[in-house]
C-alpha positions as CSV (number, residue, x, y, z in Angstrom):
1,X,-28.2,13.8,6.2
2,X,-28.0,12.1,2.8
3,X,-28.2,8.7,1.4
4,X,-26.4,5.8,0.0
5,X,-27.1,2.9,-1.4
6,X,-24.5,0.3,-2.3
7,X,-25.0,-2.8,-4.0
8,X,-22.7,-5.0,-3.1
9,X,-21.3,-8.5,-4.7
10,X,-19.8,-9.7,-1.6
11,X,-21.0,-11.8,1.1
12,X,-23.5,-10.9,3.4
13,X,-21.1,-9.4,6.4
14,X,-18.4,-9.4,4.5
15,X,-15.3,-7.4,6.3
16,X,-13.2,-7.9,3.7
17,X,-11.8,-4.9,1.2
18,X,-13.5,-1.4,2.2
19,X,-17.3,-2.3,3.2
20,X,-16.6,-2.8,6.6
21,X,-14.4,-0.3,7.8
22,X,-14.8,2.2,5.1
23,X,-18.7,1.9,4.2
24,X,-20.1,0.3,7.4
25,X,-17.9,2.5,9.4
26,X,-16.2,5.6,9.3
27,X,-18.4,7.0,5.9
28,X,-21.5,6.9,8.5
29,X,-19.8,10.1,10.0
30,X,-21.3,11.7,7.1
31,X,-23.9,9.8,5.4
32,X,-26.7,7.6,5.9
33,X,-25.4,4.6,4.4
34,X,-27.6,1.3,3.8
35,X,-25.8,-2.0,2.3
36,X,-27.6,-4.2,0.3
37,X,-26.0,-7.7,-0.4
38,X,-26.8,-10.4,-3.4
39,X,-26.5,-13.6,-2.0
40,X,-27.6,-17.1,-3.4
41,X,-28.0,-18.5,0.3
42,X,-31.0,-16.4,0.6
43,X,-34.2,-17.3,-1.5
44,X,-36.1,-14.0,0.5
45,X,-35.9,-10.4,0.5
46,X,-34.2,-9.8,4.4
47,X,-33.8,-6.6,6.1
48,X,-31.3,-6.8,9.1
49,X,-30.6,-3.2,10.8
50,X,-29.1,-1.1,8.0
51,X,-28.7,-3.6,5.5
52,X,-31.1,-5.5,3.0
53,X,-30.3,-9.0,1.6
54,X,-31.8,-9.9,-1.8
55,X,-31.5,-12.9,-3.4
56,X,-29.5,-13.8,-6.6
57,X,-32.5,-14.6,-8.7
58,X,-33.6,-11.2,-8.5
59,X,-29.8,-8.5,-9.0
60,X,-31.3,-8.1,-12.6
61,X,-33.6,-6.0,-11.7
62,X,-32.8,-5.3,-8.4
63,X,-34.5,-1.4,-8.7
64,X,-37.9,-2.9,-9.1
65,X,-37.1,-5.6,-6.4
66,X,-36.1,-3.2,-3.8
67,X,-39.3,-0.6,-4.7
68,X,-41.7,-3.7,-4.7
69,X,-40.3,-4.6,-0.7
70,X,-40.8,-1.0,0.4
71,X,-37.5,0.2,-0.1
72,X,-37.7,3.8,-0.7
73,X,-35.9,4.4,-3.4
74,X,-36.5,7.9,-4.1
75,X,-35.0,8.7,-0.5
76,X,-31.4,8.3,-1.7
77,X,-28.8,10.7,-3.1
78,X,-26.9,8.1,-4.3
79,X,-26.4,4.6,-5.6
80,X,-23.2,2.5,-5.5
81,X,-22.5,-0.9,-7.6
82,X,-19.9,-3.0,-7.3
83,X,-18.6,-4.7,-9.7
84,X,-21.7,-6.6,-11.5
85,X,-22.6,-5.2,-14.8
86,X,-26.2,-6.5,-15.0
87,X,-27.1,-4.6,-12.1
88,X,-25.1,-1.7,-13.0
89,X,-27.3,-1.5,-16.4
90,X,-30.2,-1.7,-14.0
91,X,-29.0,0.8,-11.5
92,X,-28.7,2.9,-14.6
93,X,-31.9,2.6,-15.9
94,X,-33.5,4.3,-13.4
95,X,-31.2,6.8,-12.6
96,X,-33.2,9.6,-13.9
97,X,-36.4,8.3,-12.5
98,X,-35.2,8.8,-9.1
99,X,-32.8,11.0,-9.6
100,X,-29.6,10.0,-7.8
101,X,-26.2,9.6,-8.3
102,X,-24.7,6.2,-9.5
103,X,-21.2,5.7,-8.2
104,X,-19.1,2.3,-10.3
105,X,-16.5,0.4,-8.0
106,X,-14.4,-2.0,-9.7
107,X,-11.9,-3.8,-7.5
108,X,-9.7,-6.8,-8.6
109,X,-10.3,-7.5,-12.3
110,X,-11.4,-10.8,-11.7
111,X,-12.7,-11.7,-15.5
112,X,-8.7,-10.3,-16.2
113,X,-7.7,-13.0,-13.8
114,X,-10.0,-15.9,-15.0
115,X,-8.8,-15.1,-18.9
116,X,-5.0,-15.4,-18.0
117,X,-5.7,-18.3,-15.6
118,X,-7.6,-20.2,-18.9
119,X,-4.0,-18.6,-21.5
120,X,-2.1,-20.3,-18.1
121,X,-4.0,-23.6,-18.9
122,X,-4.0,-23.3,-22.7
123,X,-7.9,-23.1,-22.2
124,X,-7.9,-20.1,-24.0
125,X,-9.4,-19.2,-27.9
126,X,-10.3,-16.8,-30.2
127,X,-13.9,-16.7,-29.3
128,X,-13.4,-16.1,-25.4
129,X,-10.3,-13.6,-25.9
130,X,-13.3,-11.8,-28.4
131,X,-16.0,-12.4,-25.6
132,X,-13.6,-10.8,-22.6
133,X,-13.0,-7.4,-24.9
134,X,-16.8,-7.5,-25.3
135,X,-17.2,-7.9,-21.8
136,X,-14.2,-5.0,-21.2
137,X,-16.4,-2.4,-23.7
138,X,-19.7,-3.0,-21.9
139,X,-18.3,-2.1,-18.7
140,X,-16.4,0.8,-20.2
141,X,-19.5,1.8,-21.4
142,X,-21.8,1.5,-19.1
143,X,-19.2,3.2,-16.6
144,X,-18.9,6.7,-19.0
145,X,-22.6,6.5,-17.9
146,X,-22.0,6.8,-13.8
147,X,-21.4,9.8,-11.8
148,X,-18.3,8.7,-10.2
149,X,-15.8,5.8,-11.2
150,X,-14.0,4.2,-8.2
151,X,-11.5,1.8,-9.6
152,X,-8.7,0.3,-6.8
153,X,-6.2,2.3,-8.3
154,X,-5.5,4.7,-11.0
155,X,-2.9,2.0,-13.0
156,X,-5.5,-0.2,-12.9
157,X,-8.3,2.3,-14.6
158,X,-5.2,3.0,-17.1
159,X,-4.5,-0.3,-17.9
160,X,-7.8,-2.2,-17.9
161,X,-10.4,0.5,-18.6
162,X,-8.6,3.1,-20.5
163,X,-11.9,4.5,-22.1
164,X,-13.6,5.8,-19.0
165,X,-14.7,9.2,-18.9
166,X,-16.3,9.7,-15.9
167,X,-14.8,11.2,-12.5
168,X,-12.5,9.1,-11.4
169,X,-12.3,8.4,-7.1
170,X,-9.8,5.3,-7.0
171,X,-11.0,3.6,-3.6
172,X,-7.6,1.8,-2.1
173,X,-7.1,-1.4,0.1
174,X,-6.2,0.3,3.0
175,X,-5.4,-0.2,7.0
176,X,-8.4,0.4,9.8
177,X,-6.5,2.7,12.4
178,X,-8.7,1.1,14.6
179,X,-7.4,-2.6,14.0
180,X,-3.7,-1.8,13.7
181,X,-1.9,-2.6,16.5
182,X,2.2,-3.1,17.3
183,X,3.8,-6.8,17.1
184,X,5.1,-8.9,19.6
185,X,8.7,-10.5,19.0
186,X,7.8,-13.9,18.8
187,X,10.2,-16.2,21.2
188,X,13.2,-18.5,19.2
189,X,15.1,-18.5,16.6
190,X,12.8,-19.4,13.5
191,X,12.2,-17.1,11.0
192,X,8.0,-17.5,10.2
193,X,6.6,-16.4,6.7
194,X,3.5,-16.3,6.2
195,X,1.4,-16.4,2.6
196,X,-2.3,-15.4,2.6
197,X,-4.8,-15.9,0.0
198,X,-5.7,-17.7,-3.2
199,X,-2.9,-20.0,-4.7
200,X,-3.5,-21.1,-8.1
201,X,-1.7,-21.9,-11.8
202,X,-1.6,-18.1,-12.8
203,X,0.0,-17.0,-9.0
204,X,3.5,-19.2,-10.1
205,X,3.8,-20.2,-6.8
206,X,6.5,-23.0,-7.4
207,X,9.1,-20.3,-8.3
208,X,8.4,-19.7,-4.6
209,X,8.8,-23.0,-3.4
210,X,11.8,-23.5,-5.9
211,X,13.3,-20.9,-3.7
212,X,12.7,-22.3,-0.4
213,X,14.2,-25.5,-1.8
214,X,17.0,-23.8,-2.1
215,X,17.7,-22.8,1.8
216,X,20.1,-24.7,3.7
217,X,20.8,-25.7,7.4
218,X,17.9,-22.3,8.5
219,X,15.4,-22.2,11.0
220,X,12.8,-21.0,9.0
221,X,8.7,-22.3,8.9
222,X,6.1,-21.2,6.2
223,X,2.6,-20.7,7.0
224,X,-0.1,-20.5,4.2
225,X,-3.3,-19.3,5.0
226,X,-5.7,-20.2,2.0
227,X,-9.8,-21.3,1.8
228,X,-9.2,-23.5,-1.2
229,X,-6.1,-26.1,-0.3
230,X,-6.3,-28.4,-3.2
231,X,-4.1,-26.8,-5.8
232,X,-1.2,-26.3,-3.3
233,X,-1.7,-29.7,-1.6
234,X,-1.4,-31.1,-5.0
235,X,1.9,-28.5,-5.9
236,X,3.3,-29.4,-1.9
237,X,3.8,-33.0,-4.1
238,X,6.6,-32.3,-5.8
239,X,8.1,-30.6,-2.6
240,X,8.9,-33.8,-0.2
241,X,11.8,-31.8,1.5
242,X,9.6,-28.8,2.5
243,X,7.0,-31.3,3.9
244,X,7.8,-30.6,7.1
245,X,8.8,-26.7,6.8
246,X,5.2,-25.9,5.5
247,X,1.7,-25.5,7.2
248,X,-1.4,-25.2,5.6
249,X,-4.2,-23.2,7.7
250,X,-7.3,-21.9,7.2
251,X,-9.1,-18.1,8.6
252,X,-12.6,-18.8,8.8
253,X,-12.9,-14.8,10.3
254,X,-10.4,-11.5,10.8
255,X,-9.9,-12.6,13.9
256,X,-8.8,-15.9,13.0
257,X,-6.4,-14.3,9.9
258,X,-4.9,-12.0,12.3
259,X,-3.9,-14.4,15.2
260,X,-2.3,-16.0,12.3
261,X,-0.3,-13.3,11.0
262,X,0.7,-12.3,14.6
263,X,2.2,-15.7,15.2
264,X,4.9,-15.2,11.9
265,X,7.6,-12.2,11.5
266,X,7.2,-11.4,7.5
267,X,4.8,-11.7,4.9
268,X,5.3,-13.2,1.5
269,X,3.7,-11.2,-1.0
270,X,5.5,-12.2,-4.1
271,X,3.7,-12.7,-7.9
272,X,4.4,-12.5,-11.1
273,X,5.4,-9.6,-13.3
274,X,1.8,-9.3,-15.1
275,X,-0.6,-6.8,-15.6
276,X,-2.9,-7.6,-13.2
277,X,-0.7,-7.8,-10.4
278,X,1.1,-4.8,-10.9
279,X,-1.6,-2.3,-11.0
280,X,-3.2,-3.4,-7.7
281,X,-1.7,-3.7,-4.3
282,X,-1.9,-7.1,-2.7
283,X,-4.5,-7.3,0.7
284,X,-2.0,-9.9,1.7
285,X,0.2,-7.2,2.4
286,X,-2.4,-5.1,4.2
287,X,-3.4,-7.9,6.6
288,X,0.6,-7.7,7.8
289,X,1.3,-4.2,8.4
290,X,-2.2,-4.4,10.2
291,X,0.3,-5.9,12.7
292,X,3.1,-4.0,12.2
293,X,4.7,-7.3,10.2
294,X,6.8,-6.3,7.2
295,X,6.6,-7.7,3.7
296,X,8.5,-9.6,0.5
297,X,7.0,-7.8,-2.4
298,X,6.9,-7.7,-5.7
299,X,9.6,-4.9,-7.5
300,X,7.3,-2.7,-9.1
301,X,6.3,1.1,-9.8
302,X,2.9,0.5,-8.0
303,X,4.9,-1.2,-4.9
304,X,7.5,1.7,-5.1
305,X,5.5,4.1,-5.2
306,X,4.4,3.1,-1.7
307,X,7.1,1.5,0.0
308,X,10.7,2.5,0.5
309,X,13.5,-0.4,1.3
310,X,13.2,0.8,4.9
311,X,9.5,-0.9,5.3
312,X,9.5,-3.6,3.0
313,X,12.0,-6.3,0.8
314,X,11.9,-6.0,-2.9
315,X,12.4,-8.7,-5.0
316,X,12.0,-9.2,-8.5
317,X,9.6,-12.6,-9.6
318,X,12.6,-15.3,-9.9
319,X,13.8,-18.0,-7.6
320,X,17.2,-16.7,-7.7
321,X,16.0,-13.3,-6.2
322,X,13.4,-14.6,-4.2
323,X,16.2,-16.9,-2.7
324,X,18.3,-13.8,-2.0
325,X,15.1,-11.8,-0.2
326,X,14.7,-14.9,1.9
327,X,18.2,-15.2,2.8
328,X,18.0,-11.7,3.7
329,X,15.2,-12.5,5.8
330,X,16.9,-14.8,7.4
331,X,20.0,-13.2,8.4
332,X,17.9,-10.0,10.0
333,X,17.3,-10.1,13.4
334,X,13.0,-9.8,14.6
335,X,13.9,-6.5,15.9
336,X,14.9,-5.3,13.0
337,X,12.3,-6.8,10.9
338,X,9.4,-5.2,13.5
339,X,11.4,-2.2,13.2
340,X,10.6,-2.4,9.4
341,X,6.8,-3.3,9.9
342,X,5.9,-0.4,12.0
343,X,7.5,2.2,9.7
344,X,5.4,0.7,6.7
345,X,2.1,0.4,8.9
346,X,2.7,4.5,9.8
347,X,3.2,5.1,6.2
348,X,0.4,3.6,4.9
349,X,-1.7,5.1,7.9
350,X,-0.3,8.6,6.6
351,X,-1.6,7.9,2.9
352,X,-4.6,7.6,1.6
353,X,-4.8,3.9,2.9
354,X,-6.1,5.2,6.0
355,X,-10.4,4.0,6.1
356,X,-11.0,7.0,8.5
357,X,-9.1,9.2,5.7
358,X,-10.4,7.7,2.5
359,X,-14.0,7.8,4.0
360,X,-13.4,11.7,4.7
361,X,-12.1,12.5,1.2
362,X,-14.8,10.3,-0.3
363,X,-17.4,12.2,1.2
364,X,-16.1,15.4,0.3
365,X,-15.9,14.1,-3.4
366,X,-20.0,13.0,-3.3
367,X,-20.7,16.6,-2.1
368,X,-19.4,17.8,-5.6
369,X,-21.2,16.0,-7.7
């Protein structure tokens, strides 16, 4: 059977995205797969089962790292990066030495996001927007020099790294057939949303809360699951009259995050209309049809192009029409809104954002190259 290493910039464990289900899962139907993960917890090289853990200090050259702890480098068809340049280049510069196959995966363009987060902030000048195209070109580069290019979706290789050259294998956010399962109708009359993830300045999300303002005389209850509270604690300020309409939690595993979700009848995936949000497709979204909970989401080609009005509610990024998808909300019965949810969670299991289908096709797509 062959071999892959993946180099990894997540956290050791991390279930997040598709290196637990997809690559510590289902791709182990067809290939011996070995996870090695950079961590600055760690000041020791680590081996536990499968996986190796290295620490920061040494992701330069990582290569040399692994060889010098008995790794056997030469044992593996191929190598996967994600993300991190630096170890990319190094990756790279012994590709030829060892002779494998160097797969790129790019997921959320997070230097995109920290860029439009410093314009957001007016933190932004002409020497950082010429350092973030340097940074763009060096990756561009260095991925025309990889095997196979696996960006989180094809509008976000055309829009952030247009210049790519290499065979393209888009890896999606998908559903674990294993983990989806139907929802329960929750008992009373309120109407629970539910937000998930990172809140900040760039995410807008006072247009939101303007909306929810707006509601009169509902039963309604908002649930925000985010690590990092401060910025919407702060925002929840200038919100006295949602102060008791709003909770603030916090998923400290899956499990936790989808006992959440279970307990609310719609997700709130709304962001603005910006680049970086319209050529990938919100995990928020994913971790509610896990349970067969519909979503609010953003009216866009990449959204339509997966979602009909039949499993989810479009609205475009203004209070008044995030008011009126609310109000729509609002005036469906929880039938009909699990109705919705289970249609989207079969259609996304019948696309490519199936794990146990993306991790077939994937391996199909490493035997030809």
């Amino acid at each position: 059977m062959q071999k892959l290493l993946y180099i990894t910039d997540q956290e050791e464990y991390s279930q997040r995205g598709t290196i637990g289900p997809l690559f510590n899962d289902y791709l182990k139907k067809y290939i011996d797969v070995n996870m090695v993960y950079v961590t600055k917890y760690k000041h020791s090289f680590q081996q536990k089962g499968d996986d190796f853990i290295v620490p920061i200090g040494k992701e330069d050259d990582i290569i040399e790292y692994l060889k010098a702890k008995d790794v056997d480098i030469k044992s593996y068809d191929f190598v996967f990066v994600r993300n991190k340049q630096n170890i990319l280049k190094n990756v790279l510069k012994f590709k030829d030495w060892y002779n494998y196959k160097v797969g790129f995966r790019v997921s959320y363009p997070k230097t995109m996001h920290t860029f439009e987060l410093m314009k957001a902030k007016k933190q932004d000048n002409i020497f950082k927007v010429l350092y973030n195209k340097y940074l763009a070109y060096e990756k561009q580069k260095l991925a025309n020099e990889c095997d196979l290019f696996m960006p989180a979706s094809f509008e976000l290789q055309n829009e952030f790294y247009p210049n790519v050259r290499a065979k393209s294998f888009p890896l999606y956010s998908g559903l674990d057939p294993k983990k989806v399962h139907t929802h329960e109708i929750l008992e009373g009359d309120t109407k629970r949303f539910v937000y998930i993830g990172t809140i900040d300045e760039l995410r807008e999300f006072d247009v939101v809360l303007d909306a929810f303002e707006k509601i009169k005389d509902e039963d309604w209850q908002l649930v925000i699951c985010a690590l990092k509270q401060d910025y919407i604690k702060q925002l929840l300020t200038f919100y006295p009259n949602l102060e008791n309409k709003i909770e603030l939690k916090r998923a400290g595993s899956l499990d936790e995050l989808d006992n959440i979700v279970k307990s609310c009848d719609i997700t709130l995936a709304v962001l603005p209309d910006i680049k970086i949000y319209n050529t990938t497709f919100p995990a928020k979204v994913l971790d509610g049809y896990s349970c067969a909970i519909p979503a609010i989401i953003s009216n866009n080609s990449k959204n339509r192009n997966i979602f009909t009005e039949e499993e989810a509610i479009f609205t475009n990024f203004n209070h008044h029409d995030i008011l009126q998808s609310l109000k729509r909300v609002l005036n469906t019965s929880k039938e009909d809104l699990k109705d919705m949810g289970q249609k989207g969670q079969d259609k996304l299991l019948h696309l490519d954002r199936n794990y146990e289908v993306m991790a077939k096709n994937l391996y199909e797509e490493l035997k030809k190259l």
